[in-house]
C-alpha positions as CSV (number, residue, x, y, z in Angstrom):
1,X,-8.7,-41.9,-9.7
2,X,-6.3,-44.5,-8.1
3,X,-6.2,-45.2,-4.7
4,X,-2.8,-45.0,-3.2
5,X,-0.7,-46.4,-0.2
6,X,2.6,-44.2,0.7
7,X,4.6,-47.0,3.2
8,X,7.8,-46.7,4.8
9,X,8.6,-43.0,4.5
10,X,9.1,-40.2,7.1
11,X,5.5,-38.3,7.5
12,X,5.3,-34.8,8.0
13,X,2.3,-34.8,10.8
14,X,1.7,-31.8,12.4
15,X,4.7,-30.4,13.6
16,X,6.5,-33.7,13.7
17,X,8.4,-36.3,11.3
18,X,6.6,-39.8,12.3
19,X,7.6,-43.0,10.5
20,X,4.3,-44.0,9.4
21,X,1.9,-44.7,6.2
22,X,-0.6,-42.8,3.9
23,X,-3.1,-44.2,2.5
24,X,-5.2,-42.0,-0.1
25,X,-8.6,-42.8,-1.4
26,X,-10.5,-41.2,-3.5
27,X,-8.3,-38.1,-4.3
28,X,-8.4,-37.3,-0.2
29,X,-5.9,-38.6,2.9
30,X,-7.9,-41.2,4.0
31,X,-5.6,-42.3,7.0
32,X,-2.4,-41.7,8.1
33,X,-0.7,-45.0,10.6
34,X,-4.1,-47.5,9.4
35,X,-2.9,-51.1,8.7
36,X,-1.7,-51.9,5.2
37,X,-4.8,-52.4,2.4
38,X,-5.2,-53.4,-0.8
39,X,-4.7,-50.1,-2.7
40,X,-4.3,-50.5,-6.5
41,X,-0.8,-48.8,-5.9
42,X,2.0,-48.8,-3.2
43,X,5.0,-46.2,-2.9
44,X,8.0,-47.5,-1.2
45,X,8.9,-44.5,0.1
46,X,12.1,-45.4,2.5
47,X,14.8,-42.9,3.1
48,X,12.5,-40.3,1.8
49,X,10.5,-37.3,3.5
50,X,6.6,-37.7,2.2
51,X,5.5,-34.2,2.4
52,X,2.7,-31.7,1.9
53,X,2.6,-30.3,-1.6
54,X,3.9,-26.8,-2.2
55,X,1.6,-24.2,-2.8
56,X,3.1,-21.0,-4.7
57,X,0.7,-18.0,-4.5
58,X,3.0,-15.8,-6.6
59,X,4.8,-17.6,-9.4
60,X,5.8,-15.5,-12.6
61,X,8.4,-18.0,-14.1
62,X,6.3,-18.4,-16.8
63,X,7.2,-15.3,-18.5
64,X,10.6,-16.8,-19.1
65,X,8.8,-19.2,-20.9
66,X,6.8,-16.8,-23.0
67,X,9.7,-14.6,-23.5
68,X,13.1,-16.1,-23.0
69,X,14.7,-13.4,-24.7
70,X,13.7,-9.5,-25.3
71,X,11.7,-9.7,-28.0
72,X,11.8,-13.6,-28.7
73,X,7.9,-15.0,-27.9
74,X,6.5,-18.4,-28.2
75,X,2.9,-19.7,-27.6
76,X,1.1,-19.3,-24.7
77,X,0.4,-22.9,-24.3
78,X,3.9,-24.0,-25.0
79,X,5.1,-21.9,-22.1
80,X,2.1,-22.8,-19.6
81,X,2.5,-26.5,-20.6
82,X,7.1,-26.0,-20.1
83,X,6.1,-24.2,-16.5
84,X,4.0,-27.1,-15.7
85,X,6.5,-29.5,-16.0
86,X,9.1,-27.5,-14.0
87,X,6.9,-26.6,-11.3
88,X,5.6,-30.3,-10.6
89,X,9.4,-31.4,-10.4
90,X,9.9,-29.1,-8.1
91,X,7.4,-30.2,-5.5
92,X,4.6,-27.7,-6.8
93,X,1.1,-28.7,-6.5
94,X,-1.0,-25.8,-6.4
95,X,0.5,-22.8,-8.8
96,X,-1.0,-19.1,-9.2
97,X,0.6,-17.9,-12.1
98,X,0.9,-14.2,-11.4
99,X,-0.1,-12.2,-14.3
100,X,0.7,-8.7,-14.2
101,X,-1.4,-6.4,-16.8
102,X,0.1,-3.1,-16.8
103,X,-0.6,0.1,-19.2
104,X,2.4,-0.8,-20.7
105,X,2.3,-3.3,-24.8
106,X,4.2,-6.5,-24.9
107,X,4.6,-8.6,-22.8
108,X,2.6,-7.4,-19.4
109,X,-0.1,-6.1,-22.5
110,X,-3.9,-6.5,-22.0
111,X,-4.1,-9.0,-24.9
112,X,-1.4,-11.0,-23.2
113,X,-3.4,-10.7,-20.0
114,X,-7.0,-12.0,-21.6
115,X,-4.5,-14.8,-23.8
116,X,-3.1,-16.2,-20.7
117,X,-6.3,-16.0,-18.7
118,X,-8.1,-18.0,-21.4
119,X,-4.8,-20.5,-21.8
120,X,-4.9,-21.5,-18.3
121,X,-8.7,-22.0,-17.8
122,X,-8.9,-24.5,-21.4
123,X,-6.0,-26.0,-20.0
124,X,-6.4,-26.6,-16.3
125,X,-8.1,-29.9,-17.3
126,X,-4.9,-31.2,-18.7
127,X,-1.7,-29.8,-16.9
128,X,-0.6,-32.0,-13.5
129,X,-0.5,-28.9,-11.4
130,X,-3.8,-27.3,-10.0
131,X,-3.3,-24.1,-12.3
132,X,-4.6,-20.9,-10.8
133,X,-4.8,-17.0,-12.1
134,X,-2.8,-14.7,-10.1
135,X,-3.9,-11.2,-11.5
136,X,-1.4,-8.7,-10.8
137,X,-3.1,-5.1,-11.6
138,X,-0.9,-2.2,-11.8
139,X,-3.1,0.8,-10.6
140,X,-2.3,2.7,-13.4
141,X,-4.0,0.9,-15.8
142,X,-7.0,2.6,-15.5
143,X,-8.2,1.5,-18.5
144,X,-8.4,-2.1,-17.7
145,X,-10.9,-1.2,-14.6
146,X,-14.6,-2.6,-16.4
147,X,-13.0,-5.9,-17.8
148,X,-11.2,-6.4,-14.6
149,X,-14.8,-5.7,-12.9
150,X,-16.5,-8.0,-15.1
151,X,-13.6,-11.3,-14.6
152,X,-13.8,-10.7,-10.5
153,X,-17.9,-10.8,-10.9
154,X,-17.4,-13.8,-13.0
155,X,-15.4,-15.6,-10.8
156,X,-12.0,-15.8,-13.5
157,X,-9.7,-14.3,-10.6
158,X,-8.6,-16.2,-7.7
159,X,-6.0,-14.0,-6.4
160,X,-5.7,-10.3,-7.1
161,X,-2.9,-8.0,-6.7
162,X,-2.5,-4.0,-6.2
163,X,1.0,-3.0,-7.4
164,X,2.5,0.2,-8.1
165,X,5.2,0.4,-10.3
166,X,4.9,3.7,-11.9
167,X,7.6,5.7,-9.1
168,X,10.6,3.0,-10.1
169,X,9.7,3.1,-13.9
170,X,9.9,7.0,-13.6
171,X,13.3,6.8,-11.8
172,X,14.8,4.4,-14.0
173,X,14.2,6.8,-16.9
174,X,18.0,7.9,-16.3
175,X,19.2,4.9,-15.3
176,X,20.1,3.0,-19.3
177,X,20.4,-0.6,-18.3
178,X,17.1,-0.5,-16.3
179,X,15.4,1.7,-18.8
180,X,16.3,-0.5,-21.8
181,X,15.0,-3.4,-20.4
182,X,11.7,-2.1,-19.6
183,X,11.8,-0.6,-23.1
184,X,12.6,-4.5,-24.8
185,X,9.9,-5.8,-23.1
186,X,7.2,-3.3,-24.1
187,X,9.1,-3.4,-28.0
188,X,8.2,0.8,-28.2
189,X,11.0,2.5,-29.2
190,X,12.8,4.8,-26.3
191,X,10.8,7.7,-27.2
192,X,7.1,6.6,-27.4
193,X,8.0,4.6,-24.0
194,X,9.3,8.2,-22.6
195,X,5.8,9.8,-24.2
196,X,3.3,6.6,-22.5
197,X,5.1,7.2,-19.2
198,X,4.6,11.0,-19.3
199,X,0.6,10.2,-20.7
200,X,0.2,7.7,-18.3
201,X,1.0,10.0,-15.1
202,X,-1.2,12.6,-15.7
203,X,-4.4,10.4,-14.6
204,X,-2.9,10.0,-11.0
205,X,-5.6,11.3,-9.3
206,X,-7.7,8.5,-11.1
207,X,-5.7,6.2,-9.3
208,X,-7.5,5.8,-5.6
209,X,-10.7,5.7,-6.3
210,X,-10.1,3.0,-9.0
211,X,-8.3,0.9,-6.4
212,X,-10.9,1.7,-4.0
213,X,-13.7,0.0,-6.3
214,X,-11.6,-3.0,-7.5
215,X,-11.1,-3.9,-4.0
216,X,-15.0,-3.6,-2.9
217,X,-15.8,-5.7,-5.7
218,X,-13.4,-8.3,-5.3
219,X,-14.3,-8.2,-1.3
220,X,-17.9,-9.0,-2.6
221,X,-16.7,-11.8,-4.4
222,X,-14.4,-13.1,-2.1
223,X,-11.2,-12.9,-3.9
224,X,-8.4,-12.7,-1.8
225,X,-6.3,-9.8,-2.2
226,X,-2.3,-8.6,-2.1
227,X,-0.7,-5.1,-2.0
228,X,2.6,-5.4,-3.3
229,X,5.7,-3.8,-2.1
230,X,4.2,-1.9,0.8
231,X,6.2,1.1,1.7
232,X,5.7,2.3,5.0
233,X,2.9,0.8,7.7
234,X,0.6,3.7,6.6
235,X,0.3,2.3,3.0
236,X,-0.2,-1.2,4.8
237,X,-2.7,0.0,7.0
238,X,-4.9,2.0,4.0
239,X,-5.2,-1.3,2.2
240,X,-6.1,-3.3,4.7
241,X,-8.9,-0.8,5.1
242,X,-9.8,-2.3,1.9
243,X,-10.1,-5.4,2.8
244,X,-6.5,-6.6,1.5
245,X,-4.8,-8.8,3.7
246,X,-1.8,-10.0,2.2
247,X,1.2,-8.1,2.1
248,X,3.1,-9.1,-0.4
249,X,7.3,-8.6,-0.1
250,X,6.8,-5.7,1.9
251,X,9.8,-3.1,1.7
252,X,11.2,-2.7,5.2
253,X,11.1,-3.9,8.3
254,X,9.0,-1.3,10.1
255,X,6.2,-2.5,7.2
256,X,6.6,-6.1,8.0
257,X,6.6,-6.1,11.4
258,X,3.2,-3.5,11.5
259,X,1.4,-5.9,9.1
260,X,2.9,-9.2,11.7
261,X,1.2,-6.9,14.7
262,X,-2.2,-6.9,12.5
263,X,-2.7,-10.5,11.8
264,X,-1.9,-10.0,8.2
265,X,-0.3,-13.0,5.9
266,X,3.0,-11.9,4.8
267,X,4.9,-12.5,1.2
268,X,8.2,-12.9,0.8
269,X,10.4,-14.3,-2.2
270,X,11.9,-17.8,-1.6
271,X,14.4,-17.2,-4.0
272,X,15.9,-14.4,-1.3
273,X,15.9,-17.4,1.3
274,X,18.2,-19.5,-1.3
275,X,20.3,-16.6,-2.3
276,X,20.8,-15.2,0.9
277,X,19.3,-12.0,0.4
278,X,17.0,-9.7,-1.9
279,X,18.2,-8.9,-5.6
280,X,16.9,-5.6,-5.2
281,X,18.7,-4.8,-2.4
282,X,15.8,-4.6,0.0
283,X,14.8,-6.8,2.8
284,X,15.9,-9.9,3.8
285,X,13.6,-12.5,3.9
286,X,15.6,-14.7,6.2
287,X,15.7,-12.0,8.8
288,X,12.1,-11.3,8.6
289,X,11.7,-15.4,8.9
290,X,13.5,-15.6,12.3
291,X,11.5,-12.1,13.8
292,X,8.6,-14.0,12.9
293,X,7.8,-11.7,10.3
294,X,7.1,-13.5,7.7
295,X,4.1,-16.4,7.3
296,X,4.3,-17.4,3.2
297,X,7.0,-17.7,1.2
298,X,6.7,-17.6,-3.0
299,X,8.6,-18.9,-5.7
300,X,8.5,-15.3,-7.0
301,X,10.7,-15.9,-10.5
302,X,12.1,-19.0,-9.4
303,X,10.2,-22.2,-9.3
304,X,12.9,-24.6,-7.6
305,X,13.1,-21.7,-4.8
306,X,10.6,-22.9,-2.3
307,X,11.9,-26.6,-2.0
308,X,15.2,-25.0,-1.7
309,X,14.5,-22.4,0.6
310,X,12.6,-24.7,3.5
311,X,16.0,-26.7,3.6
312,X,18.1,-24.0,3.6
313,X,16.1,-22.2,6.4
314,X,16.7,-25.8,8.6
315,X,20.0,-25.9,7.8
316,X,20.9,-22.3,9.0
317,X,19.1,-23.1,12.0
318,X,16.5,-20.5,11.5
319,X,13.4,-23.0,11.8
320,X,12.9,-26.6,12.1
321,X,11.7,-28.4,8.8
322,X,7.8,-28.5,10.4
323,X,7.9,-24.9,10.9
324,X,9.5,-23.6,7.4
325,X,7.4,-26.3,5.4
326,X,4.7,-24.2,6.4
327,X,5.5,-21.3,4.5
328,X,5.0,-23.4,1.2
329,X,2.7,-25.5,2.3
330,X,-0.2,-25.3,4.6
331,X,-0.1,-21.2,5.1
332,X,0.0,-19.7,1.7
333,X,-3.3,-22.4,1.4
334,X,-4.9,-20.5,3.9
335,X,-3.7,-17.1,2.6
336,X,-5.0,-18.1,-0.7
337,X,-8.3,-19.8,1.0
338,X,-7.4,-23.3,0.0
339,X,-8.2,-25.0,3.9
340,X,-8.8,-28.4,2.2
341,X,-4.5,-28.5,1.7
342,X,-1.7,-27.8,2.7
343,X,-1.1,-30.5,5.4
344,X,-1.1,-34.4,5.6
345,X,-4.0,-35.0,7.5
346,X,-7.6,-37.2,7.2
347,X,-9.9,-36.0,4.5
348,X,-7.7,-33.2,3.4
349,X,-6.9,-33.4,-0.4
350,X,-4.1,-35.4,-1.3
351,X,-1.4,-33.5,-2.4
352,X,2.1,-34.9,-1.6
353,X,5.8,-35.0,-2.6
354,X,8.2,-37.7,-1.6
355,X,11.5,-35.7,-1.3
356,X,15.3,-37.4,-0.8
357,X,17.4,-34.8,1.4
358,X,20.0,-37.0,1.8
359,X,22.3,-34.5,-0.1
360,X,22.2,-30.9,2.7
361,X,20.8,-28.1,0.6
362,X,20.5,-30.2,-2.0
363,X,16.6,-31.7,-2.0
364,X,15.2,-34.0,-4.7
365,X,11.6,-34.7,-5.9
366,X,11.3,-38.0,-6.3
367,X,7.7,-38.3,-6.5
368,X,4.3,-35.8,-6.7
369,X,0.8,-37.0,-5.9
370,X,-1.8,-34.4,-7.1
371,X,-5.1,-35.2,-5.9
372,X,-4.7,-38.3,-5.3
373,X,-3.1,-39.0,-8.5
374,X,0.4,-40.3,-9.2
375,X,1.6,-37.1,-11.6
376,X,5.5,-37.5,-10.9
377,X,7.7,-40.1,-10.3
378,X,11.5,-40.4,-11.1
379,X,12.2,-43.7,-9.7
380,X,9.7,-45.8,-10.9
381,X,11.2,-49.1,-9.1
382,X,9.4,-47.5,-5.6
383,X,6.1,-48.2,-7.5
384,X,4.2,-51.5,-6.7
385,X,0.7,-53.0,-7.8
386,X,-1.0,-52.2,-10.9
387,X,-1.2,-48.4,-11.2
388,X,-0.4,-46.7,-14.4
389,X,3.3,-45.5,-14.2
390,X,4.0,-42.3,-15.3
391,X,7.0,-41.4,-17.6
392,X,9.4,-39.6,-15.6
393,X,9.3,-36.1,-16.2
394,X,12.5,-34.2,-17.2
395,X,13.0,-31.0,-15.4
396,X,14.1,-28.2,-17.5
397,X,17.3,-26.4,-16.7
């Protein structure tokens, strides 16, 4: 573990940018402003922002990876390993790779759900980001119930997610481009998908009382929980009931603003900051922002998004940088349970990013401290003293 010393850079301290120094010892902040020390590394960090890491509680990139094209697959550990890279480059320290298990084969399959669950805990040791599993569990899979059970008892889930897909998939049935794709991704033909769906709704009534036991258990484990796409304050306020509080991309307005009113962390997609609006059609996450309706925001499918996003929100005026860093940074760590990061601050974990804005919109990772350890750096002149140097990592397009 090499002790560290960030010098001339702007500090994000609290809710102000303060020309000052980090010093990090030990894998924690050990001071912020001390006097200059011997550390076995210095970072000349001038004309750059030194930031808290990103934290992205809902990240599904990696399915990109897995599956670039309908029906093309590569290893598990080749695509954790290629998401890896791209999320440190972009500023992530802290990734939940959100898993969704649905009834549905392929690619959102129960063996590819137990495969990437056992990728990601025998590699964690080895990738740069601290690698965490998002389970997303549609609550029609009924049959997944007594494994999912027996991971949240054994402590294998760190965030776990309600969603509901099965309305859309049913609508989409006559609607070709969106029911081909969900057929390419399950690689049924059209029919058997048509016959699953059809199977697969007849055990509605299964569905509440299964939702109602995953979420005791995973309260009596203390996993955090996410409902996902909440329609209506009603559905928002039956899983809080539950003990589920974090809505994630909630559907309207009215939604948002009841779960704001009850203290709930809110989820929305960074890539609708960037983009300047939902791809769905739905809320805009940028509105929400500035009614205070929104507290996290998630790289969603996108991992540059929440890098990109907190500029763009400073830009449009909607926050100031203190304020939107936040979302990425120190409040999905809370919503997530993570209090030891999030912000620069004594004995708080060191996880930091040295970013060049001099470009608007246009935000650069020049360097990524993961627990104390130099995991990125793409100028390696700013590096002083006798530290290993990493090779600078190349960001895939």
């Amino acid at each position: 573990m090499n002790d560290i010393e960030i010098i001339n850079g702007c500090v994000l301290i609290n809710t102000s940018l303060e020309a000052t120094s980090v010093q990090i010892v030990g894998g924690k902040i050990a001071a912020t402003g001390a006097p200059p020390r011997r550390a076995l590394c210095q970072i000349d960090a001038r004309d750059l922002l030194v930031l808290p890491g990103i934290v992205d509680i809902h990240g599904d990139a990696f399915e990109r990876q897995m599956m670039p094209r309908a029906g093309v697959d590569f290893a598990i550990d080749i695509a954790l390993a290629e998401s890896d890279r791209q999320a440190i480059g972009n500023g992530i320290t802290t990734v939940f790779h959100a898993t969704t298990w649905s009834w549905e084969p392929g690619l959102r399959s129960a063996e590819n759900a137990q495969l990437l669950l056992d990728a990601i805990e025998t590699m964690r040791p080895i990738l740069t980001a601290d690698t965490r599993f998002h389970l997303r569990h549609e609550t029609y899979n009924l049959d997944a119930e007594e494994t999912l059970l027996k991971w949240i008892a054994a402590g294998r889930i760190h965030l776990f997610a309600f969603n509901d897909h099965m309305e859309s998939t049913i609508a989409s049935l006559d609607k070709p481009r969106k029911r081909n794709r969900m057929v390419e991704r399950t690689g049924l033909t059209g029919e058997a998908f048509d016959a699953l769906v059809a199977d697969i709704v007849t055990r509605a009534g299964e569905v509440p009382p299964s939702i109602a036991r995953l979420a005791s258990a995973a309260h009596k484990a203390g996993v955090r929980m996410l409902s996902h796409d909440d329609e209506s304050p009603h559905m928002r306020n039956d899983f809080r009931a539950l003990g589920v509080n974090i809505a994630e991309f909630p559907v309207n307005e009215e939604t948002a603003h009841a779960a704001t009113q009850a203290g709930d962390f809110i989820v929305f997609g960074a890539p609708n900051v960037v983009r300047g609006g939902s791809h769905t059609g739905w809320t805009k996450a940028t509105d929400m922002i500035a009614k205070g309706y929104c507290s996290v925001l998630a790289s969603d499918y996108y991992y540059p998004a929440p890098l990109l996003a907190a500029f763009r929100l400073v830009s449009d005026g909607v926050l100031p940088l203190s304020q939107a860093w936040r979302l990425i940074s120190e409040t999905p760590a809370l919503a997530a349970g993570l209090s030891d990061r999030g912000v620069i601050a004594g004995n708080r974990r060191a996880d930091i990013i040295l970013v060049d804005n001099a470009v608007a919109l246009r935000p650069r990772v020049v360097a990524v401290i993961v627990n104390g350890r130099l995991r990125y750096l793409s100028e390696p002149a700013r590096l002083q003293g006798n530290a290993d140097t990493p090779s600078p990592v190349t960001v895939a397009a």
